[in-house]
C-alpha positions in Angstrom: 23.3 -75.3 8.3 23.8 -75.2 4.2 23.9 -71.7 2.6 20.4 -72.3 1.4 18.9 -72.6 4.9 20.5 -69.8 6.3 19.3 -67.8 3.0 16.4 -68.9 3.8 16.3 -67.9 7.9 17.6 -64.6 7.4 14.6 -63.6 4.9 12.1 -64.8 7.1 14.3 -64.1 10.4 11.9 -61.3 11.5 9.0 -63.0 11.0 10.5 -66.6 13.3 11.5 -63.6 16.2 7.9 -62.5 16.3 6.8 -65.7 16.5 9.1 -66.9 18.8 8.4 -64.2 21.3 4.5 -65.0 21.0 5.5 -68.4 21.7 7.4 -67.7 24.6 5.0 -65.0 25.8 2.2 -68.2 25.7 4.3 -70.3 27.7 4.6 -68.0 30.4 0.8 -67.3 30.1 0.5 -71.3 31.1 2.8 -71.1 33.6 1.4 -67.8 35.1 -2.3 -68.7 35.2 -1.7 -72.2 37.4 -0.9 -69.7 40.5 -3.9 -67.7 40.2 -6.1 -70.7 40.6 -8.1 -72.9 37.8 -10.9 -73.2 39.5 -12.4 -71.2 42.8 -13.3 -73.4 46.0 -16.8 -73.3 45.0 -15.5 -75.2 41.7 -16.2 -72.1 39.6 -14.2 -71.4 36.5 -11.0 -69.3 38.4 -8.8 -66.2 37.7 -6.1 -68.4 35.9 -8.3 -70.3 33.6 -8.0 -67.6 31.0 -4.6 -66.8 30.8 -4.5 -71.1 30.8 -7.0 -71.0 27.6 -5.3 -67.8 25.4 -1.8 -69.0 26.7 -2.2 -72.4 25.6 -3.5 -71.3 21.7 -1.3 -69.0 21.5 1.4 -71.4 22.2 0.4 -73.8 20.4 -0.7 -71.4 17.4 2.7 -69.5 17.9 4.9 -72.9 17.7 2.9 -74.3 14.2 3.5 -70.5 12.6 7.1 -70.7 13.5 7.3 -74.5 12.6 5.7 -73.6 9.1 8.1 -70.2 9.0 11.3 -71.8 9.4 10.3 -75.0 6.8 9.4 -72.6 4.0 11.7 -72.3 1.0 13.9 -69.5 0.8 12.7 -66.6 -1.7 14.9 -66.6 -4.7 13.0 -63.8 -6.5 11.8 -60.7 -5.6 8.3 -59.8 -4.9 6.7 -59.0 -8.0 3.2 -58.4 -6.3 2.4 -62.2 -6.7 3.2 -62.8 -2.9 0.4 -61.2 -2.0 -2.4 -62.1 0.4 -5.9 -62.2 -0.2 -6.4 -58.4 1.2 -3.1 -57.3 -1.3 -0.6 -57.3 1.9 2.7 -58.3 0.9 5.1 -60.7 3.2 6.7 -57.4 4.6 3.3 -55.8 5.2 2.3 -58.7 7.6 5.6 -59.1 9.1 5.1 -55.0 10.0 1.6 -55.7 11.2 2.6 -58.4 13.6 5.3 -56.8 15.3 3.0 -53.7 15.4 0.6 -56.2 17.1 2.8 -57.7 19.5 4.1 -54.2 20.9 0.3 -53.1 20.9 -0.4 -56.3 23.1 3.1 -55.6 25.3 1.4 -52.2 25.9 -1.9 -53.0 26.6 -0.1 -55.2 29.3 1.7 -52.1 30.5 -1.4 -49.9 30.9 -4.0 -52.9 32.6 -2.8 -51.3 36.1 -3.6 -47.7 35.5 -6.8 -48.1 33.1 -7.7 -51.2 34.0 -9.0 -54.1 31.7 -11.5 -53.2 30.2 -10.4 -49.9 29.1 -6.8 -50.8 27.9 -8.3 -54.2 26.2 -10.8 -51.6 24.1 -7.6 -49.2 23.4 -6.1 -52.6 22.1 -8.7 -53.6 19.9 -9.6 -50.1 18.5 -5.9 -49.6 17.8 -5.6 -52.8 15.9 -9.0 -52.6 14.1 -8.3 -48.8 13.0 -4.5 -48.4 12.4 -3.5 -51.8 11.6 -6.2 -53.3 9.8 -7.4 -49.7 8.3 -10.9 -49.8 9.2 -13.1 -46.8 8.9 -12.8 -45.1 12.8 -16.8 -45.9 13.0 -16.6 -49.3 12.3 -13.4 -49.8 14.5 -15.3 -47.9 17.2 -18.5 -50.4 16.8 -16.2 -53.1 16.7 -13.9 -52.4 19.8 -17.2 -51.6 21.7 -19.0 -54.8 21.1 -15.7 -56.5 21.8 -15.4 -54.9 25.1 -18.8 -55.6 25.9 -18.5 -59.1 25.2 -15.5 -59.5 27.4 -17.6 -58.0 30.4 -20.9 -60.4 29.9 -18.9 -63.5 29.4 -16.5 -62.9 32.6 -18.0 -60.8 34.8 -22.0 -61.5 34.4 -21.9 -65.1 33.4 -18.7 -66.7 35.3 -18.2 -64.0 37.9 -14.7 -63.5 37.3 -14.2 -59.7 38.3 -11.7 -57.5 35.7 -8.9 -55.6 37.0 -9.8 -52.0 37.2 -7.1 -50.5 37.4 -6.2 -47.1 39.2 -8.9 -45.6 37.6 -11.1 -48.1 38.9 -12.9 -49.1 35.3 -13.6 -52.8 36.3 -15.9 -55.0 38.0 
């Protein structure tokens, strides 16, 4: 590897970890969801044809973010405010936010058993909408509970796919 390239890697080494562990979390997602079942003997949509669906974006999403990540040209200035996105973040700002995101998602993971889905997928997305996007508490609030009631007509009333309820037994 020339000095350039590995200039290169090193500033954008945080950002090709985080993308490398989404990746490798969307692989096991794919491998995962073929033992729950793709479809139910009735030849209903089954339990593993989501984790099959997210999984296989996310993989595929994951691997052209990290292709594209590890191609870029090394900075050779500093950031001068001109690196910045379309909301102002700078290249440190998003790498922040997507680790923060991918912890959030490993502990939404964690808490599934003991809140069950639907309560730990609305922690997720009124965590992300208020603290890591910075969106007024109301609108994050109206946001996570339109999300979570989404997620409930599109599995549970329309394919039948019950949620994991955890200990609490929130669920269907």
């Amino acid at each position: 590897m020339s000095r350039t390239s590995q200039a290169g890697l090193g500033a954008h080494l945080p950002e090709a970890v985080a993308y490398g562990l989404l990746t490798a979390v969307g692989a096991g997602l794919v491998v995962t969801s073929f033992g729950y079942g793709l479809r139910t003997e009735d030849g209903w949509v089954g339990p593993g044809f989501l984790p099959l669906v997210i999984g296989g974006l996310l993989l595929v999403l994951s691997v052209l973010e990290l292709t594209r990540c590890l191609r870029r040209a090394p900075a050779t200035e500093p950031d001068d405010g001109e690196g910045t996105d379309i909301l102002g973040r700078t290249a440190a700002e998003r790498v922040r936010q997507l680790w923060t995101v991918v912890a959030a998602i490993a502990v939404t993971v964690l808490l599934v058993p003991v809140l069950g889905l639907p309560i730990a997928f609305g922690c997720l997305v009124f965590f992300i909408s208020a603290w890591v996007e910075r969106r007024p508490v109301v609108a994050a609030a109206v946001i996570t509970g339109v999300s979570v009631v989404v997620v409930h007509v599109v599995f549970v009333t329309l394919l039948g796919v019950p949620l994991p309820g955890g200990l609490i037994g929130v669920g269907a």
